[in-house]
Structure formats: structure tokens, C-alpha cells
N, C-alpha and C positions, 0 to 999 in steps of 0.2 A: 718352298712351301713353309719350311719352319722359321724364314724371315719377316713371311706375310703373318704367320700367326703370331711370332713377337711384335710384330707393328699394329696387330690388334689388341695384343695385352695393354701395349702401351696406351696406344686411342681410346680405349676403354677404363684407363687408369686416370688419363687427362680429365676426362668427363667427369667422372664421378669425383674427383678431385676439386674440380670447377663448380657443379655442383654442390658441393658440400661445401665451399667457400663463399658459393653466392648463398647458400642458407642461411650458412654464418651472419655474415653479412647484413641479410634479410632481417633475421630476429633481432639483431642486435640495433637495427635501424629503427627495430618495433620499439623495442624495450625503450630506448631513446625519447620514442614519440610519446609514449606512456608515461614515462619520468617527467619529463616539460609537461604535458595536462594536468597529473596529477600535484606536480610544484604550483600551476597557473592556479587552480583550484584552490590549494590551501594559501595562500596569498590573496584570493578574494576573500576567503572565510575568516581569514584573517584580520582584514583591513573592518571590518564591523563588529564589533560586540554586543552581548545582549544588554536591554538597557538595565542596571541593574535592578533589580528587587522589582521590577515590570510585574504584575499582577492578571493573573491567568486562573481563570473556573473551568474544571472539565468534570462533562459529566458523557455516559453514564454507565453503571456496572463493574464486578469484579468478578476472575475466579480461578482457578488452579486450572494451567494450563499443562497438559501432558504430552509431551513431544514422543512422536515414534517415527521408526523407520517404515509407511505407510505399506509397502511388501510384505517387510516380514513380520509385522501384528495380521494381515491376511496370510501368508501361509501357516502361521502360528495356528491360526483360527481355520484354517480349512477350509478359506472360501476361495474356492476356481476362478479364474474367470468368468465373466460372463458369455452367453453364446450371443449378445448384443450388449448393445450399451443403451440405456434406457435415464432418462431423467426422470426425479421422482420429490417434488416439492419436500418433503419430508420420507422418514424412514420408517418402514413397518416393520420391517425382515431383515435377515442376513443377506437373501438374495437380494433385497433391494438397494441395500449397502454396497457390494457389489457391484449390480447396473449403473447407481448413479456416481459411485468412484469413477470406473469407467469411462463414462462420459464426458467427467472431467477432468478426469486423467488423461485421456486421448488428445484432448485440447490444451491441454498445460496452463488449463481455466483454474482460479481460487476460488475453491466455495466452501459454504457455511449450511448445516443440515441439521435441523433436530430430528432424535431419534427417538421414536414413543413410546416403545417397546425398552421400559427402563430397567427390567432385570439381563437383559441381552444387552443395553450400554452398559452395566456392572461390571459383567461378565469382559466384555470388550476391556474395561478398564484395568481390571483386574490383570487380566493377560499384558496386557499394554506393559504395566508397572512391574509386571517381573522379566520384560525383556532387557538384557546387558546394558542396552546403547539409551532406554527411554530417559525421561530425566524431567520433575516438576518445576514449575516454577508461576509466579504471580503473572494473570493474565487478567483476560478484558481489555478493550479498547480502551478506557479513560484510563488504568493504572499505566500503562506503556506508555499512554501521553505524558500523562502527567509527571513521570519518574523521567522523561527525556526532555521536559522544559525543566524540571528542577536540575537537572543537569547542568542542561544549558545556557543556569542562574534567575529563574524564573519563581516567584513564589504562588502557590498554586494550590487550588482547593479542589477537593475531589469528590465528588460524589458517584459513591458505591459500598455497596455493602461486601466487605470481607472478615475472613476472622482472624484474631489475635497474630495467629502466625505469620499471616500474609503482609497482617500492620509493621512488623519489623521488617518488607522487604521493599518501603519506601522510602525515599530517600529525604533529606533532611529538606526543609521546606516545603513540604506536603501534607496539609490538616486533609483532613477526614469528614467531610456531610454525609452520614447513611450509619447505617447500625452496624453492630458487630457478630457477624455470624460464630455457631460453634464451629460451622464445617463449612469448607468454600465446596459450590457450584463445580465440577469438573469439566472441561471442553479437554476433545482429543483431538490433538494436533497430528495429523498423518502427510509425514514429509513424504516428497519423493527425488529424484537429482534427473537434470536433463537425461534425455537417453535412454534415461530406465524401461524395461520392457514388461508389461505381465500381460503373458498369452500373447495377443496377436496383438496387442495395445501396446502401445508407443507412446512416450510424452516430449514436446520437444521442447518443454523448458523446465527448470525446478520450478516445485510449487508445495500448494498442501492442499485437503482436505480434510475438514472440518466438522465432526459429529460433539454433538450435547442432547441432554437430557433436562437441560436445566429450565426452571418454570419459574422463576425470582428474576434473574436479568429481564426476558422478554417483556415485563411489566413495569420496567423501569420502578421498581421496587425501592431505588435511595432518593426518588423527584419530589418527597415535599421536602424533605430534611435539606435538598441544594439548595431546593426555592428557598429556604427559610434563612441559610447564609447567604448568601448571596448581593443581600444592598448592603449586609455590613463589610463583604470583605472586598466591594466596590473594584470588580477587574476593570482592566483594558481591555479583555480579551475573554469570551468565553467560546466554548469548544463543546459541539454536542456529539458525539459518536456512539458505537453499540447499539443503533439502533437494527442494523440486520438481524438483530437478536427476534425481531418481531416478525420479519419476517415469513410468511408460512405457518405463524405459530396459532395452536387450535384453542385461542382463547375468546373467547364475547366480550373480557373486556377492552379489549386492542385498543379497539376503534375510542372510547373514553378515556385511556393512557395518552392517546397521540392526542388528543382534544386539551387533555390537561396543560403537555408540554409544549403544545402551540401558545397557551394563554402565559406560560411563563414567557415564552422569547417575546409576546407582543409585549409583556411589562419591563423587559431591561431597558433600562435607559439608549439613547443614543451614542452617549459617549460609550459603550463599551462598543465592539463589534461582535461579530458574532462569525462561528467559523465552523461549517455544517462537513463531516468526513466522513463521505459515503464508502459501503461495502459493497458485499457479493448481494444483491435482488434477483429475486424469480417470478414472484408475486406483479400482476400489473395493478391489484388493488392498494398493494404495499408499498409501491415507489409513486403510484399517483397522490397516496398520502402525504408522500415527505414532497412533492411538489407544490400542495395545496396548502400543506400545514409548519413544515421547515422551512425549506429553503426559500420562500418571500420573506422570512427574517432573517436572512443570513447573509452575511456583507464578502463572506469567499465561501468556498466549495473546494475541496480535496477530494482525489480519484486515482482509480489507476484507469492502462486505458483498457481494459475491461466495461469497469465503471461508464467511461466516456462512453463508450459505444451504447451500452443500455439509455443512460440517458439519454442520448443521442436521440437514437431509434424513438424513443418517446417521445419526445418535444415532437420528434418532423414527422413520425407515420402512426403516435398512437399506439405503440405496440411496444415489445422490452424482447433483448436479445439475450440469450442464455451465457452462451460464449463469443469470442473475438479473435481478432488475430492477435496472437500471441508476439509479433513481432510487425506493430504496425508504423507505416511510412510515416513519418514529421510531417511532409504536407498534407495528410489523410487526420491526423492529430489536430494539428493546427488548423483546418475546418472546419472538423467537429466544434473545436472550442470555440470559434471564431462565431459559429453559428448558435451554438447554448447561451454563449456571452449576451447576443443581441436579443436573442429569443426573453432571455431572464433578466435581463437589463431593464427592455422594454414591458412587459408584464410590471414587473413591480414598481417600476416609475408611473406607469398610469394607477396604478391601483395604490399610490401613497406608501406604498410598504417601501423595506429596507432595496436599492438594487443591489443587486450583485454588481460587486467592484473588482475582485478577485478571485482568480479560479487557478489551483494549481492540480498538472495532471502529473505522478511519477509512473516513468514505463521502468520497463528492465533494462535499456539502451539509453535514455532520456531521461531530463527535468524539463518541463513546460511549467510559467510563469507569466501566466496575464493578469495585467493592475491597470484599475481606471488611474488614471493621472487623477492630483490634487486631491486624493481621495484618503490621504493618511498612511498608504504605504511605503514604505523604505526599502532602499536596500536589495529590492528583487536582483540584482546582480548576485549578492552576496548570498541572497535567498538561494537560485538557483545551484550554486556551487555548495552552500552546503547541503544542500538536502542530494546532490549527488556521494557526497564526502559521505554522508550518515547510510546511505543505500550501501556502501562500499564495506563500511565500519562493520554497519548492523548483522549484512547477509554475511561476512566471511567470519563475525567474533572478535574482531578484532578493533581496539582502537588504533594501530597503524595500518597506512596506504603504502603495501608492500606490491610496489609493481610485478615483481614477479610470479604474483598470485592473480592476476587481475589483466582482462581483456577488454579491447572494446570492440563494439557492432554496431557502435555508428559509423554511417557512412563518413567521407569525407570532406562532404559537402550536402546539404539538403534544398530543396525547393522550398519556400513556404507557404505557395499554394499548390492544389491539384492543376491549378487555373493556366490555361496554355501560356507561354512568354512570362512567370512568375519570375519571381526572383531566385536566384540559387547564391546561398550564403554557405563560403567555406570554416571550414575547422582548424582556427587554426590554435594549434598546440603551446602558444604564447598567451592568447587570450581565448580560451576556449568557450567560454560565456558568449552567446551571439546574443546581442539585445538590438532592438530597433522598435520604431513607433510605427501606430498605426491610431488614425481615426484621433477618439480621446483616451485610449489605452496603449500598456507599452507591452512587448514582451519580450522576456529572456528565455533564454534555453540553452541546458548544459547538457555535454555528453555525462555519463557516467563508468565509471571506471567498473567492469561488471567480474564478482568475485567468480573466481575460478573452483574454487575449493570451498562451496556452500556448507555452513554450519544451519543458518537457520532463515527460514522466508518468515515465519510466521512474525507479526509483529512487524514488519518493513516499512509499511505503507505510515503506520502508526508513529513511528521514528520519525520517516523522512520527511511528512510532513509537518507535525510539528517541531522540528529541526531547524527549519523553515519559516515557519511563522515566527521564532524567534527573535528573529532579527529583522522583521518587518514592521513589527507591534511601535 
């Protein structure tokens, strides 16, 4: 008896021994795999530079962005959960704040929400700025562009109105189109980390959530002051963004702002292009705008696939999707786009406008990179790996690719259609970049190294895309 049960210590000691060396083993195979992607990648990002002094207009908006732990400014504030989760175009209430957190909290959806009730955003803000962990910093869609092409050796004009303080938090090669405010616009950044729970609510990826008060940005408030620089500082490249800002917003003059900045992009010359970066939409009057009025002069389009899906849904059923799947399949991706491409290709070639040439989507697993051939684009290879490299840099804080921080969820090979008998293209860890042609367009697509230890989502999309366009121009 006490033989048999020493030949079970033993059998039992083998196992978990073997075990624990195929683990070993296991991670160490990862780590490996990770190392060679992450080498592949800065070796493409490498082999191109930006061209220098390349000339880039971004517009539009600025303003102090206030980063919080989205939890704990709600328990701070004492608001419960909700006993549903409700979507709500805009914000009347606390309890509204609440429901529509919720909703997209649950989906680990990014959204964007003005809040009406401006002495209750005060208040919010207020609380916000004396928690430990919050922390300001210069925000809006065109300064994040624009401070990440100057970066990236790009000279670049900006149009937005900020104030004095915010003007030393640009980087060198950055003039100024718009006025100087005494006091920036506040947006409140409400982070949250996969996993996180409030009440019966779950989220299954990091994301943020998004409240303003602000009535200056939605108006595009710096657009004649761009217009007016604009032939003299003679870009390659202009960049309209911050337009979600209009979004749901309760103004009469909306509709005469979007009318305005349609009449600017019909008078930029040719030689520049033009590079339209969509946000979070809810509105179907608000996105059928920027189909009508934007994007037939815009020669690429930037997305998450959020974004894709709304679009999506519009172009083929007429209708706009609130949220998505949070982790959608490459060939469900590559459809979508496949199908916007021709949709807006075709539309603006009969109708004499600009087509769309380029369209880049960033997921949280993925870079998608489609370019019409002979159309003036470079380098989508290099495009592709870096705008994964800048997803990597931007969400962990850091500017090195420290694998030990850092996972992937792509698969190890993908379809690139839904279409039965497609093709299936592997990953491989030498050249991780898949590119291949189709039709009169090419496309790339790189994994992305996805940070493990999230400092910050907010701003991402903003990076990685123009990261990207860098080295395309």
C-alpha cells in the first residue's frame, strides 16, 4: 500500500514537472514569436522615411483633455449602475450618463457624448481633476495629428483655437490657423482596462468614454482663419478631422458649418490630397452629411472598425450601427472595405469628384491598407507596420517595443474573404506584412503587437493613422 502511494507521488510529480516544462517551453516559443514580428516590423518602418519638410494642413479643433479612471470618477460621483443600459444621442442627466456609459461600456464601443447640462459637466470635471491618477493634457483631434506628423518630420499647419498654455504644448514645426483662447474647451476622457466590471456590466476590451460641454469645436470655430492660410502654406496633404464634435449637437447652424467646409475642400487644388478621419457617429443625419458633403473630396478615409461597420451599414442598408464587434474577423474587415472602396470609388468617378483611392482601417488586432495603384501612394508596406508600431508605442506610453508587455490576437493565418474557397494567407513572423493585389488596388495588412499594460486609448486612432500617412505622402 505505501509502495503504491509513493508511485503516485512520484506519477504526480512527473506530470506537473512535464507540465511546467512544456509551459516553459510554451511561452518561451511565444516570446520568440513576438521578438521576430516585432524585429520584422521595425525593419519595415525603418527602410522608409518621412519625406522631409513634406507639408501637411490639419484641421479641425483644440482642447484640454482630462484623462480619468472612468469607475472611479462614477463611484466618486455616486452614480450606480444602471438597471439597463440605454443609448442616449446626448446627455441630459446623471442617470443618463450612466445608461449611456453603459451601453458602451458593455460593448467596449468608443464613444463621444455632449453633455447639456453644463453645471453637472463642472461638477464632473471638477471631481475628475482632484482624483490621484487624473492628469491634463492638450487634446482635439487636429493637435494629436498634427503634434504626431511633426514628429514624424512633417511641417504642418493647424487649425484650432487654443490658449497660450496649450500653444507651448506643440511641437516645433507647428504654426497655428485659429485664435487664442483664455481658457481651453474641456473634454473628459473616461478610461476603462479590458475585464473591468461595474454592476452586472462587463467590458471585453480597454476603451474610453467621452463627455463635453463644449459649443466652440462643434462649429468648427478656426474654418475661416485655415481657409485663409491655406494656398500660402500650399500642403501635399490636408487632414480634416473633429468632425464628431457635430455630431448630435443642438445647433441651427450645423447644417451652414458643414456647407461652409464642403465649399473649402471643393477649392483645394488637386495636387494636394485630402485625408477625411472618421469618429464615433449616431446621428443618420450626421454621417449622411459627411457622405454628401466630405468624403466625395477626399482621396483616403481613416477608421476604426467601429467606424467600418457604421459606414458599412449605411452605404448597403441606409441605416448606421451604434456598436460592433469588438474583435472582428479579417475577412468580415476586408469585405466591408472591399465593398465601401467600390461603393465610393464608383459614386465619385461618375459624379467628377475626388474617388477615393485610399482607405486605412486600425482594429485593436490589426492594420488594413487599401491604395488604388498609380494613384500617388507609397510605401503602404511601411504604412502598414508603422501605424501597428505607433498602436503599440501610443496605447502602452512608451516609445519602445518591449515584448514582454505586449501580445498578439491575431490569428495565425486569415481568409481574405468570407467567400467559400478564399484564400488563406499565413503570418509569418519574418515578414509579417501580408500585401497582395487585387483588381486596380493593393492591400497590406499587419498584425499589431497589442499592449498588455494600457496607459492610454484615448488619442490612438489619431497616432496610428497619421503615422501612416507619413510615409505615404
Amino acid at each position: 500500500m505505501a509502495s503504491t502511494v509513493k508511485l503516485g507521488s512520484v506519477v504526480t510529480i512527473i506530470i506537473v514537472f512535464a507540465a511546467y516544462v512544456y509551459k516553459r517551453n510554451l511561452d518561451e516559443q511565444l516570446r520568440d514569436h513576438l521578438l521576430a514580428i516585432s524585429n520584422s516590423l521595425l525593419r519595415a518602418e525603418q527602410n522608409y522615411a518621412v519625406t522631409p519638410k513634406v507639408k501637411v494642413a490639419v484641421g479641425f479643433g483644440a482642447c484640454e483633455d482630462v484623462f480619468v479612471d472612468s469607475l472611479e470618477l462614477l463611484h466618486t460621483m455616486s452614480l450606480q449602475p444602471p438597471v439597463k443600459e440605454i443609448h442616449h444621442d446626448y446627455i441630459n442627466s446623471s442617470s443618463e450618463l450612466a445608461e449611456v456609459f453603459a451601453f458602451f461600456f458593455k460593448h467596449g464601443a468608443a464613444a463621444e457624448r455632449f453633455m447639456s447640462d453644463e453645471n453637472f459637466f463642472a461638477k464632473l470635471v471638477d471631481v475628475a481633476k482632484d482624483l490621484p491618477d487624473s492628469r491634463g493634457a492638450l487634446g482635439g483631434n487636429a493637435p494629436v495629428i498634427a503634434n504626431r506628423l511633426a514628429i514624424e518630420g512633417c511641417e504642418v499647419l493647424l487649425g484650432g483655437t487654443l490658449s497660450k498654455r496649450y500653444m507651448k504644448e506643440l511641437n516645433d514645426g507647428v504654426q497655428v490657423a485659429g485664435d487664442v483662447f483664455s481658457e481651453d474647451d474641456v473634454h473628459l476622457i473616461m478610461e476603462y482596462k479590458a475585464g473591468e466590471t461595474w454592476g452586472k456590466y462587463s467590458t471585453p476590451r480597454a476603451n474610453r468614454f467621452i463627455v463635453h460641454s463644449d459649443e466652440s469645436n462643434p462649429l468648427l470655430s478656426s474654418l475661416e482663419a485655415f481657409q485663409t492660410k491655406l494656398p500660402g502654406f500650399n500642403p501635399q496633404l490636408l487632414i480634416v478631422s473633429g468632425l464628431q464634435m457635430m455630431d448630435n449637437f443642438p445647433s441651427a447652424q450645423r447644417k451652414e458649418r458643414i456647407a461652409s467646409l464642403k465649399k473649402m475642400l471643393q477649392n483645394v487644388p488637386k495636387t494636394t490630397k485630402i485625408h477625411f478621419e472618421l469618429a464615433s457617429f449616431s446621428e443618420e443625419e450626421m454621417v449622411g452629411h459627411l457622405v454628401e458633403s466630405v468624403i466625395p473630396y477626399s482621396d483616403s478615409i481613416g477608421m476604426n472598425e467601429q467606424e467600418l461597420a457604421n459606414l458599412y451599414s449605411l452605404l448597403m442598408y441606409g441605416n448606421i450601427t451604434l456598436v460592433s464587434d469588438a474583435y472582428p474577423r479579417i475577412a468580415t474587415v476586408l469585405d466591408h472595405l472591399r465593398s465601401i472602396y467600390n461603393i465610393l470609388h464608383s459614386i465619385t468617378t461618375e459624379n467628377g469628384q475626388r474617388p477615393i483611392t485610399r482607405i486605412h482601417t486600425h482594429t485593436l488586432a490589426y492594420q488594413v491598407i487599401i491604395t488604388t495603384r498609380n494613384q500617388g501612394w507609397k510605401n503602404t508596406m511601411a504604412a502598414a507596420a508603422k501605424a501597428s508600431l505607433t498602436a503599440f508605442r501610443h496605447v502602452s506610453g512608451s516609445s519602445e517595443i518591449d515584448t514582454n508587455k505586449a501580445k498578439l490576437i491575431m490569428d495565425d493565418s486569415f481568409s481574405i474573404s468570407r467567400e467559400e474557397g478564399s484564400k488563406r494567407m499565413p503570418l509569418n513572423a519574418d515578414r509579417p506584412v501580408s500585401c497582395w493585389q487585387e483588381y486596380d488596388y493593393d492591400i497590406c495588412l499587419a498584425p499589431v503587437l497589442v499592449a498588455t499594460q494600457v496607459r492610454q486609448t484615448a488619442g490612438a486612432g489619431d497616432n496610428i493613422s497619421s503615422a501612416g500617412l507619413a510615409v505615404q505622402i
